[in-house]
C-alpha positions in Angstrom: -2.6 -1.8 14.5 -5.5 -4.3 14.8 -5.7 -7.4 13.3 -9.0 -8.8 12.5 -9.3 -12.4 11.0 -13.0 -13.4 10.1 -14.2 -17.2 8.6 -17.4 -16.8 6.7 -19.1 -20.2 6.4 -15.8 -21.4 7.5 -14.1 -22.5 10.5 -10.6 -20.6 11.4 -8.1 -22.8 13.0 -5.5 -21.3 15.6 -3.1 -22.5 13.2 -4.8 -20.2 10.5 -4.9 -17.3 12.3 -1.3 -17.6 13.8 -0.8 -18.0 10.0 -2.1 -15.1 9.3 -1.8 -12.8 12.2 2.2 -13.2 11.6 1.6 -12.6 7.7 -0.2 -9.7 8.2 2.1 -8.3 10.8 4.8 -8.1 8.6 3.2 -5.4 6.5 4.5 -3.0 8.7 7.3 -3.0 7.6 6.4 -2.0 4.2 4.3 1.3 5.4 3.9 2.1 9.0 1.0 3.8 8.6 -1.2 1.2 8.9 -4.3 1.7 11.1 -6.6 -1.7 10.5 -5.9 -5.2 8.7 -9.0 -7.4 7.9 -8.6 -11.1 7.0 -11.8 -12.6 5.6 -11.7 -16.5 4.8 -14.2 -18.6 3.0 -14.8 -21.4 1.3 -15.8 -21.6 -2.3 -16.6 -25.4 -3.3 -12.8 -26.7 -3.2 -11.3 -23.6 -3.6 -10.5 -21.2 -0.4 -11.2 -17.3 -0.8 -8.8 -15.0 1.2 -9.2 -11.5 1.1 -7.4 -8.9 2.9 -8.5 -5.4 3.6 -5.7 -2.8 4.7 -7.1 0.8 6.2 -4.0 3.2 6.1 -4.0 6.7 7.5 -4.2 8.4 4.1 -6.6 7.3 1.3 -8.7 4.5 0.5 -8.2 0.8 1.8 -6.1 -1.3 0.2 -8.0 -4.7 -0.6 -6.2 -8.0 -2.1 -8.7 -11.2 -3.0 -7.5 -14.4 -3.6 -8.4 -18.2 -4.4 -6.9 -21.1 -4.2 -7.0 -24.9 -2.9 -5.0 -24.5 -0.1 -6.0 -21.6 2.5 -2.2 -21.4 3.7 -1.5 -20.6 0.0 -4.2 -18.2 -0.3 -2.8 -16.1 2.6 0.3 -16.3 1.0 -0.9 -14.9 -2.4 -2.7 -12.0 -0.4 -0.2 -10.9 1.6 2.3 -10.5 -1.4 -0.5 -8.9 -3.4 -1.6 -6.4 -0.7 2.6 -6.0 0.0 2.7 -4.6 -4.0 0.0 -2.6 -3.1 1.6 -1.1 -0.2 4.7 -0.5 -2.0 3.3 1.4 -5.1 1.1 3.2 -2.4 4.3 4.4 0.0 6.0 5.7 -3.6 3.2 7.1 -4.9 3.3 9.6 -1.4 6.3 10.3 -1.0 6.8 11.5 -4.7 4.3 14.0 -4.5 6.0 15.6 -1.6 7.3 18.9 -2.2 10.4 18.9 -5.3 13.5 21.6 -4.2 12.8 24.2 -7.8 16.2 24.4 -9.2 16.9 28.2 -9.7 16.6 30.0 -13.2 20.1 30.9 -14.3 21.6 34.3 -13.8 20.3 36.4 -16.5 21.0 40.2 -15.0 23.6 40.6 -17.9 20.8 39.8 -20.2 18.5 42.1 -18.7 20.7 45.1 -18.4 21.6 45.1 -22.2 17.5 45.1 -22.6 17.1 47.7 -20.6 19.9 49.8 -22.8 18.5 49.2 -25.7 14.7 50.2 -24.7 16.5 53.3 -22.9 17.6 54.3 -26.6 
């Protein structure tokens, strides 16, 4: 898995990204089929835009924006956001795996007096 943090018009700190490598890291254990994460930071007047873009091996990336003053809070707000994501998306496969059919109940006594009475 490859993390990939980006600052646009905004200067990432190796606090930040430690920050943020370790956040996103912890997605794994949500759904281990995740192929790419990309953190984008910028700065919005005095707010600070996170946004977090999760490829996983099946389907469309996951994306999570969020804004707020501090960027250590914004990370925060992503990660849980994208971690709901990941979540519904892990449930959402696995319950439309293959259901075991229950089996019809024995009806051959029911068939048998059909086939008497059509005989007669």
């Amino acid at each position: 898995m490859n993390i990939e943090i980006t600052g646009r018009h905004f200067h990432v700190s190796d606090a930040l990204k430690e920050y943020a490598t370790q956040k996103a890291s912890k997605l794994t254990r949500f759904y281990d089929g995740i192929q790419h994460i990309q953190i984008l930071v910028s700065s919005d007047g005095k707010d600070q835009l996170v946004e977090f873009i999760v490829s996983v091996n099946r389907g469309q990336p996951l994306v999570a924006n969020e804004r707020h003053e501090s960027v250590y809070a914004a990370v925060d707000l992503a990660s849980d956001k994208v971690h709901r994501q990941l979540t519904r998306f892990k449930d959402k496969i696995q319950s439309h795996r293959g259901r075991k059919v229950e089996p019809l109940e024995d009806d051959s006594d029911a068939d048998a007096e059909w086939m008497e009475e059509s005989e007669s």
